[in-house]
N, C-alpha and C positions, 0 to 999 in steps of 0.2 A: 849148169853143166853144159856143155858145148854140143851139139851135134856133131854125129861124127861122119865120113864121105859114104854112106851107106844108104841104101833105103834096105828094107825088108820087107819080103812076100808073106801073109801069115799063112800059117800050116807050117810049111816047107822053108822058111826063111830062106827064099830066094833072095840072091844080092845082084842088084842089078846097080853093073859097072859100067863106066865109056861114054856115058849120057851127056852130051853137052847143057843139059839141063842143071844138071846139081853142081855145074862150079858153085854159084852163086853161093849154095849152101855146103861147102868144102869147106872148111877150117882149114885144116891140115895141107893146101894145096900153095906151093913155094911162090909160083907165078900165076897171079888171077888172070883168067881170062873174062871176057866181057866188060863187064861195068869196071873200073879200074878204080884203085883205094887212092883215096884222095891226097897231093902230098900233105906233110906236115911244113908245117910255116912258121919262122923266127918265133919266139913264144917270150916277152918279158912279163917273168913270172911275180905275181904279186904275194902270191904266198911260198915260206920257205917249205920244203920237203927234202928231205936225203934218206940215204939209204943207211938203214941202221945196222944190218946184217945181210950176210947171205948163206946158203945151204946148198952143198950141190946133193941133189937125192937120185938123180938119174932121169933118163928119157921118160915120159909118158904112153911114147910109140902114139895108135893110135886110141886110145883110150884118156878118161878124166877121172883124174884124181884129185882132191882137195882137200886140205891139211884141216886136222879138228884140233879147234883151242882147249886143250884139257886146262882149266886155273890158271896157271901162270905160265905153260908150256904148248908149244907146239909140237903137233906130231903129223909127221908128212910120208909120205910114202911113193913108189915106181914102180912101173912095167917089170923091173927086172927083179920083184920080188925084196928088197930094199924098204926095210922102215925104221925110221928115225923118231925122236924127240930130244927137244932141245928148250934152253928158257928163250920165254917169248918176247922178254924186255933186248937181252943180248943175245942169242944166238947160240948160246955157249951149249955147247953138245952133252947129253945127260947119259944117251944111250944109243945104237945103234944095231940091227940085226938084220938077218936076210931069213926072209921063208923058204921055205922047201917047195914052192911053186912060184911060176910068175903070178903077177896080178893084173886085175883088169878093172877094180872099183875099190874106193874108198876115201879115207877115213872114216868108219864111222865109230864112235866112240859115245858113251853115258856118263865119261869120266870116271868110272869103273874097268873097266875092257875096252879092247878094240876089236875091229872085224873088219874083213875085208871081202872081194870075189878075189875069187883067183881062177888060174886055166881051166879052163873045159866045166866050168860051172861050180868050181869048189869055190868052198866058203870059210875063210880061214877066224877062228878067232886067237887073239893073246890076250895077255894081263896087261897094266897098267908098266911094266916092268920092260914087257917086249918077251916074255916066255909063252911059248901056245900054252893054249889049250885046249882046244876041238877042232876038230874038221867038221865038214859037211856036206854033200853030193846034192847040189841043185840040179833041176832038169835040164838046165841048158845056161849058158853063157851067160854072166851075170856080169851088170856095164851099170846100174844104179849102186850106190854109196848104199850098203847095208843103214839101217838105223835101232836101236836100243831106246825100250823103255819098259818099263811096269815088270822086266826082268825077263821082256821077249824082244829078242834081234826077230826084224822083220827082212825079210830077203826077196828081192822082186829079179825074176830072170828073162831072159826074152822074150821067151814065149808066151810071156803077161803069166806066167804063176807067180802069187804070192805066199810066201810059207813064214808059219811065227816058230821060231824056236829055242827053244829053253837057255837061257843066258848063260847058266852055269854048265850046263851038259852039251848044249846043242839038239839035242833030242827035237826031233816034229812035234806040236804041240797042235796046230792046224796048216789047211791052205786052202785057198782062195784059186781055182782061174780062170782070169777073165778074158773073153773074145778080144781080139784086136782087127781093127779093118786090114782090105784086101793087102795096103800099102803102107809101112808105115817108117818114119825116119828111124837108124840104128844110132839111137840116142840115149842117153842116160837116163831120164823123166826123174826126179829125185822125191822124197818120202821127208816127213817130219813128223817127231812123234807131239800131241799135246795132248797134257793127262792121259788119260787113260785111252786115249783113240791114236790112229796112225793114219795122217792124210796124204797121201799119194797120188804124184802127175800119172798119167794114164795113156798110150795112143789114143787117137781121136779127139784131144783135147781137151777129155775129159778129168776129174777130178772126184776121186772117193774117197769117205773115211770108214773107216774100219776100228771094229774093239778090237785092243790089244790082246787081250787076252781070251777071245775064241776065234777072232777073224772075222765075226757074225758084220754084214752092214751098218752104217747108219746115216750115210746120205750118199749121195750121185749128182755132181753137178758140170755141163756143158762149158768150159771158158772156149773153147773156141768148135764152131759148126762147120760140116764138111760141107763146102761148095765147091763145085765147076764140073765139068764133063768127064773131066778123066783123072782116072785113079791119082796120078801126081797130082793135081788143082787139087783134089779133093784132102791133101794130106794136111790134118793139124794138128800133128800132135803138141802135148805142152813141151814147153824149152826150159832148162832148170828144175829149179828146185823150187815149191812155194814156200809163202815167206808167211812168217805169224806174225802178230800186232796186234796188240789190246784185243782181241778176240774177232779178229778180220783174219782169213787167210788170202792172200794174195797171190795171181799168177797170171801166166802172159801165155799164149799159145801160137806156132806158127802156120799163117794163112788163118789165123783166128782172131782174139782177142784177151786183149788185158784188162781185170776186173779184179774185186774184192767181193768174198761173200764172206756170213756167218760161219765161222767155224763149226758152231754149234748144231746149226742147221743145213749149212750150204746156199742158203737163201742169198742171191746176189745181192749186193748194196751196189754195186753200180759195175758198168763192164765197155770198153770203147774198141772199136774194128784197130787193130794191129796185128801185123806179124812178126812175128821176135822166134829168135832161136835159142835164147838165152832167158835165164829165170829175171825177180825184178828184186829189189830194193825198196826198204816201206821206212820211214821214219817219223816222227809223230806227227808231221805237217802233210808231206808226199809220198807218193809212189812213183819209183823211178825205172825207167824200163829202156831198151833199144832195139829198133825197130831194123829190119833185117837188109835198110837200105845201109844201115852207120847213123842213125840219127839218134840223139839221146831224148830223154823226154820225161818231163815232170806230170804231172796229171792231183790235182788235190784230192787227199785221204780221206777225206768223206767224202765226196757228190765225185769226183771222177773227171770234174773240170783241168781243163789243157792250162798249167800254168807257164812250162815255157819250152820251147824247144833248141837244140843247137844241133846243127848237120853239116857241119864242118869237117866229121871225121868217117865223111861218107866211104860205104864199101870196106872199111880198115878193121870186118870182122871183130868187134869189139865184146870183150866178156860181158857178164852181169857184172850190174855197176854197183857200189856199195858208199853207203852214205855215211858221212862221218864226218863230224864237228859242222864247219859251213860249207863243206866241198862235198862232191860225190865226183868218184874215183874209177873210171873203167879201164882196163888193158885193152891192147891191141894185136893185131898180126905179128908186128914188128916185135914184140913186147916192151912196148911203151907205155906208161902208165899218165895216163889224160887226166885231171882235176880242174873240175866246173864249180862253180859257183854254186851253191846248194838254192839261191836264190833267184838264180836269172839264166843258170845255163853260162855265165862268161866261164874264157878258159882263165884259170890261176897257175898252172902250174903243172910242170912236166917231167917225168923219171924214168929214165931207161933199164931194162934189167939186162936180157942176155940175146935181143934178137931173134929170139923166138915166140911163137904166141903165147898169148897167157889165155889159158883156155878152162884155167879150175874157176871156182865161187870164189870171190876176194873175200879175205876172212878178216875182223877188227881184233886185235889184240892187245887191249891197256893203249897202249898212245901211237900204238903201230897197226900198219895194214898190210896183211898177207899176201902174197899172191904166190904162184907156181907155175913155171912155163910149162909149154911141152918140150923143152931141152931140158928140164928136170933140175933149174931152179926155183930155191925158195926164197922169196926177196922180200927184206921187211923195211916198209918207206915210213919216216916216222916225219908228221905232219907237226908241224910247230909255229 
């Protein structure tokens, strides 16, 4: 999930605007200043890609949304309150509805239900159908993708509370909340549920899991440490969403660091100095990450070793990249969608969507790969 043009003060969530400091980390900003995105260059592409469908669902504004693969369907949703599903092979439109509020977080789905944030911290649930079912009154602004397991939607709001609540009713079951430093990016941090625990990005770059089912701890662990002098040097919080694998949870921190540890334990298996503002990519071989200059970057899934790097699509703001077949596939500014070589980092191959960023999670669907602008398409590139 993207960072969005904000920092926050904790307590009082001061937003501190005008800073020639955080273009760098603005997604959302039409004309970069400073470092300049690097052009793109004639591309003869060696693998074929097209675009198998599109979906227009609406603007994002300034928030991140990211469409959940339910089986065989997609379901995506917008700012303006707008949720859709549709089949994931063809596009073909199944259902579409609009909430009774705007939204500011989601898809998050068990393939049972769906949930959303919506304005001023509410927490929207539906059916599979797209008919509600509950509301719910968070303490504050909710900008992470809800997530669903063991029959508790866990809800994470600004102000770092975390609340579990009954899938079928919505009812409070527990909450959790935790301190956040003086400064912290107004970012999504995204949540995963495995078995019976919920592991969760954190400000300060840190990473906890949680039982589902009281909230009680059961680990804490650092991917990225706060250095330098002032508040801004010192901000890490995690970027995305972490990723699971054969019993690794993986994540990237910025001004921190990218690492895998035990799920189980938290115990790191290995971690390397990177700043990223975006979540990573895990596939049985690597961990794929991009670092917050535009540089994409392999790293091997056991030991953490640097297998290759490619910085050719320096500064162009690029999503979390996603691996799929021999390619890994990141968007851009422009919303252009990049495919590199799953082996070496070359480029293969290039697809445009609508000119605007692609700032959701790219999601794999059977032989296609999702993605969602913040113009509030849904574009499905099916790699062959």
């Amino acid at each position: 999930m993207r960072i969005t043009h904000k920092l926050v003060g904790a307590g009082v969530l001061a937003l501190v605007a005008g800073c020639s400091t955080l273009n760098s980390i603005n997604p959302f900003a039409s004309k970069p200043k400073g470092n300049q995105p690097v052009p793109l260059v004639e591309l003869k592409g060696s693998m074929a890609v097209r675009t198998a469908w599109k979906l227009d669902i609406g603007k994002a504004n300034d928030f991140v949304f990211t469409p959940a693969i339910v089986g065989n369907t997609v379901v995506a949703a917008s700012a303006d309150g707008a949720i859709a599903r549709v089949e994931a092979a063809t596009g073909r439109l199944l259902w579409r509805v609009k909430s009774d509020t705007a939204l500011t977080a989601g898809v998050g789905s068990d393939g049972n239900m769906l949930v959303f944030g919506g304005h001023k911290g509410a927490v929207l649930a539906f059916d599979m159908d797209g008919k509600a079912m509950w509301k719910y009154q968070a303490s504050s602004e909710v900008l992470s993708s809800p997530v669903i397991g063991q029959g508790i939607v866990v809800v994470r709001s600004v102000d770092n509370r975390i609340v579990g609540l009954d899938a079928r009713t919505g009812e409070q079951k527990w909450t959790v909340q935790r301190t956040s430093p003086a400064l912290t990016l107004r970012n999504a941090p995204g949540m995963i549920v495995v078995d019976k625990d919920v592991v969760i990005a954190q400000p300060g770059g840190k990473l906890i899991s949680l039982l589902l089912a009281t909230g009680a701890p059961r680990w804490e662990v650092a991917v990225g440490e706060a250095r330098g002098a002032t508040e801004l040097e010192r901000v890490t919080d995690i970027g995305g969403t972490p990723v699971l694998f054969e019993g690794q949870v993986c994540a990237a921190a910025y001004q921190g660091r990218v690492g895998c540890f035990d799920v189980a334990t938290g115990q790191p298996r290995w971690n390397k100095d990177l700043s990223s503002e975006v979540g990573v990519s895990v596939d049985q071989r690597f961990v794929f990450a991009v670092d917050d200059k535009g540089a994409v970057l392999a790293f091997d899934r056991e030991t953490g070793a640097s297998a290759w790097k490619n910085d050719k699509l320096g500064y162009r703001r690029l999503s979390t990249p996603v691996s799929y077949g021999r390619a890994v596939a990141v968007g851009d500014y422009q919303g252009y969608i990049h495919f590199l070589s799953r082996e070496d980092g070359s480029f293969l191959a290039r697809a445009a969507t609508d000119g605007s960023p692609v700032i959701s999670v790219p999601q794999v669907a059977g032989s296609n790969l999702i993605f969602q602008t913040q113009s509030g398409t849904v574009t499905a590139i099916a790699v062959e």
